[in-house]
N, C-alpha and C positions, 0 to 999 in steps of 0.2 A: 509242421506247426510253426518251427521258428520263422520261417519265410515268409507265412502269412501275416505274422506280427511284424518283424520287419514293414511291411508291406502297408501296416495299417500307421505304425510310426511315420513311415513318410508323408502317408497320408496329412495326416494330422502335422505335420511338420517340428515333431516333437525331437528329430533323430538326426538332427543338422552336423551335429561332429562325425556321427555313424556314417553320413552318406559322404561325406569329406574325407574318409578314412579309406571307403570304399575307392573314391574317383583317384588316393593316391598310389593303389594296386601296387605297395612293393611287397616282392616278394624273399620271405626269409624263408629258409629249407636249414633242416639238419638232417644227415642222411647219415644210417646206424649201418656202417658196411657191418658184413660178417664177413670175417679172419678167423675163425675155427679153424682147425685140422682137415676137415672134412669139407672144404673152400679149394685144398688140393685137389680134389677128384678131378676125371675128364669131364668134360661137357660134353655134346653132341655137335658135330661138325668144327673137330677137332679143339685144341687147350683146355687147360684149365680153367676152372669157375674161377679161383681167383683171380688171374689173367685176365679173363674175359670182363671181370666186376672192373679190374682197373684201368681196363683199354676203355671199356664204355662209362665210364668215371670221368676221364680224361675229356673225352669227345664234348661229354655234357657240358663240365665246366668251364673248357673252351668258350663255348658258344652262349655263356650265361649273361645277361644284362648288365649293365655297369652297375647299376642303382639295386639288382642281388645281393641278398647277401646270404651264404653260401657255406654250411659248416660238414666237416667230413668227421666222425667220430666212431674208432674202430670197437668191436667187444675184445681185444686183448693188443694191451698197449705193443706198439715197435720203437724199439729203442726208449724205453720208457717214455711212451709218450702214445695218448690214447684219442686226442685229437687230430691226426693224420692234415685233415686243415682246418685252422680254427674259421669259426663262426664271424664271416663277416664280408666285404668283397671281395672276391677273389682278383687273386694274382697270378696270371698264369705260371710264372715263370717257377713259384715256388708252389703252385698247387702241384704242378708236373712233376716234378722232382719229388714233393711229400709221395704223391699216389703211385709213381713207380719204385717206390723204395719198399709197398705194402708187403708182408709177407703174413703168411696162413700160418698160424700155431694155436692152441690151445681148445679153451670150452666153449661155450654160447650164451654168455651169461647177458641175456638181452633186457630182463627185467632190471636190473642195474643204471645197465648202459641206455637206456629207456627214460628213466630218471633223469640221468645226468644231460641229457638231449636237451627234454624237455625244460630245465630249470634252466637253461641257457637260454634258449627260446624263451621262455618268460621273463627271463631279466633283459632281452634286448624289450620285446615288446612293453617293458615297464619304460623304459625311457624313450623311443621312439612314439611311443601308443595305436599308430595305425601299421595297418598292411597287412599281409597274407602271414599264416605262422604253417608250416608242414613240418612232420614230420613220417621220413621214409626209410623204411625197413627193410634191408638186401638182404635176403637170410636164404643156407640152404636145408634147415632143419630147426630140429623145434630148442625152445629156449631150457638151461640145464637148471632156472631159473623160475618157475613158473609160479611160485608162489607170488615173489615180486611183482609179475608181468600182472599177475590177477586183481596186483594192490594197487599197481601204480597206471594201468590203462583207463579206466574207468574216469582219474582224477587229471589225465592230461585231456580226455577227450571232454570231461565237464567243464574246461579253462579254454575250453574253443578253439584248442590245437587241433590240425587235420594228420590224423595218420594213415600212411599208406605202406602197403606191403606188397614186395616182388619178390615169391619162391623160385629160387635158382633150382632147377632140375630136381624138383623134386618129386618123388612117387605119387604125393597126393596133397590136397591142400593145404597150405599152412593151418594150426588151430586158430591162428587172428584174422582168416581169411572173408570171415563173414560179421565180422565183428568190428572191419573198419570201414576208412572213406570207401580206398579200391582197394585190389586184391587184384596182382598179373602172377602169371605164370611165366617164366625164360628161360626156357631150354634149349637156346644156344647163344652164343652170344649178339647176333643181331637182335634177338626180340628180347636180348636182356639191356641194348641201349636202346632201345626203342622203348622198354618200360620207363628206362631211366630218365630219359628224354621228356616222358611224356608227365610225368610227375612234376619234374625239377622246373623243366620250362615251360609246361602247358597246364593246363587245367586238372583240376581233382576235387572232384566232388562226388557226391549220389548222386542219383538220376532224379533230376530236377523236374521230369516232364509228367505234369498233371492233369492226364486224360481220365480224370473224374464226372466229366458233362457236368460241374458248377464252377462258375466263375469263384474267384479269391474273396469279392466280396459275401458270396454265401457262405462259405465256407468259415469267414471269420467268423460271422452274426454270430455264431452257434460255439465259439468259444468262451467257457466260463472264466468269467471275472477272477475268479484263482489264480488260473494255469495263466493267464494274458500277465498277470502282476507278480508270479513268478519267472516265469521269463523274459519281463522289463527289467526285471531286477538281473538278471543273468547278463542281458546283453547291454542294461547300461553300466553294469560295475565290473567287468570284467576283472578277475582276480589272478593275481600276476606272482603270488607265493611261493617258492618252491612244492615242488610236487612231495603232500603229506604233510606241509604244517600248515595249511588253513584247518581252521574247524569245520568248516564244510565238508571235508574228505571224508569219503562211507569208504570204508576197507572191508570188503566180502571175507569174514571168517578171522579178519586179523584186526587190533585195536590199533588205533590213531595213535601216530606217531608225534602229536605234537597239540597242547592244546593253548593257545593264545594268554600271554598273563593278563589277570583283570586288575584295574585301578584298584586303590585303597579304598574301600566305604564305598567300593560303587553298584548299585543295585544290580542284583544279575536277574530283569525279570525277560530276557527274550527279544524285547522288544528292540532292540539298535545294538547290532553289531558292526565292531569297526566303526563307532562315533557315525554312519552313516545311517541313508532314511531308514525307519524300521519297517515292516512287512506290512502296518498299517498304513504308509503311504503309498506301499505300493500295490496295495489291494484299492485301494480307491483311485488310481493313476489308471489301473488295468479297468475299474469299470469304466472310466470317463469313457478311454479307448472304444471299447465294447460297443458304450451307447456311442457316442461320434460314428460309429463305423455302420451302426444301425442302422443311421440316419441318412449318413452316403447310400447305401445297399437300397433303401426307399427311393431315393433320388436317383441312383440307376434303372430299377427298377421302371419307376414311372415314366421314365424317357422311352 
């Protein structure tokens, strides 16, 4: 759905910063190794999982683009320190050394560590404003966490961060395994840099490929003027908050951790959050789209 909207912005040539943002493809990653106890185990085709996370750690970051920018954040700090490498371009000379220093101790406390990813990632992408934002998930079990992971997924992936997850040898799927962008499997250590590779450096998305026998333009005609005007709102305000103090944030089963102060004597009727458009502009934004796209879809048609 958001594809098609996309697709229809352009059209309409409404979405000129969005497509500038796209042409300048950089790419930010913050990658949540896991350092648990159980990161000691053997892998298959000899070492350990942790070994094997920081050989193919290495390899990755090696070969990352200059114009990356590149953050390592473990679930249990080493040497009091829980960034292994901070958030930004990488340096070989001291990513090498942070990632061969990793060592495996503790819990799997991933809904935490999950958070703190992600509000890094949205404070670069508040100052920067374009690029790619991922985040990737080395895990070899499940989080000791999970109430967190339930609060705080939902509200990184509605901020348009991409997460991806690669289970290190494990028995059976992650539980985030159907719940994100991808989801690899790597039980041993080539197909665990080859995940890692394929994340960091390559592409990560769904599956993009829409063999529905209707072209984009049918397929838009038939979206309602609502859903088109909330999701112009989504992708032209992207909200860049830490993760749980916007008011937007739905928490499944737990109350919101934060609720925005209102001015003195200011009407609280709905309409304009954040001093920005209110819902009625952009209900009437989304029909324009609608009918505009209508009109194209006629004029494809008849040709």
């Amino acid at each position: 759905m958001i594809q098609k909207i996309l697709l229809v912005c352009a059209v309409c040539g409404l979405f000129a910063p969005l497509q500038s943002a796209s042409a300048a493809n950089e790419l930010n990653v913050v990658v949540i190794l896991d350092n648990s106890g159980s990161m000691n185990q053997a892998m298959n085709r000899g070492g350990t999982r942790i070994v094997a996370a920081k050989q193919a750690m290495w390899r990755v970051l090696s070969q990352a683009p200059e114009d990356a920018q590149i953050g390592v954040v473990l679930l249990n700090p080493v040497r009091n320190k829980k960034w292994a490498v901070p958030l930004g371009p990488v340096e070989p000379s001291v990513a090498q050394e942070a990632v061969e220093s990793l060592k495996a101790a503790g819990n799997t406390p991933l809904g935490a560590t999950m958070k703190e990813a992600a509000d890094a990632l949205l404070e670069l992408r508040d100052k920067q404003k374009y690029g790619t934002y991922k985040l990737l998930i080395i895990s070899d079990g499940e989080a000791t966490d999970r109430a967190l992971v339930e609060q705080y997924l939902p509200q990184i992936q509605a901020r348009g961060i991409l997460v991806d997850v690669i289970g290190v040898a494990m028995g059976q799927q992650h539980s985030l395994a159907t719940r994100t962008a991808t989801y690899r499997n790597a039980d041993d250590p080539a197909s665990l840099e080859k995940a890692i590779s394929q994340v960091v450096l390559g592409e990560s998305s769904t599956d993009t490929d829409d063999n529905t026998g209707q072209s984009d333009f049918d397929l838009l005609a038939s979206v309602p003027s609502e859903v088109a005007a909330v999701s112009l709102e989504a992708l032209t305000t992207p909200h860049n908050e830490p993760i749980g103090v916007f008011s937007g944030d739905s928490v499944t089963g737990l109350p919101n951790t934060y609720q925005p102060p209102q001015p003195a004597n200011a009407p609280n009727n709905g309409s304009n959050r954040g001093g920005g458009p209110g819902f009625g502009t952009f209900l009437m934004i989304g029909f324009v789209i609608v009918i505009l796209f209508r009109v194209f879809a006629s004029i494809v048609k008849a040709r």
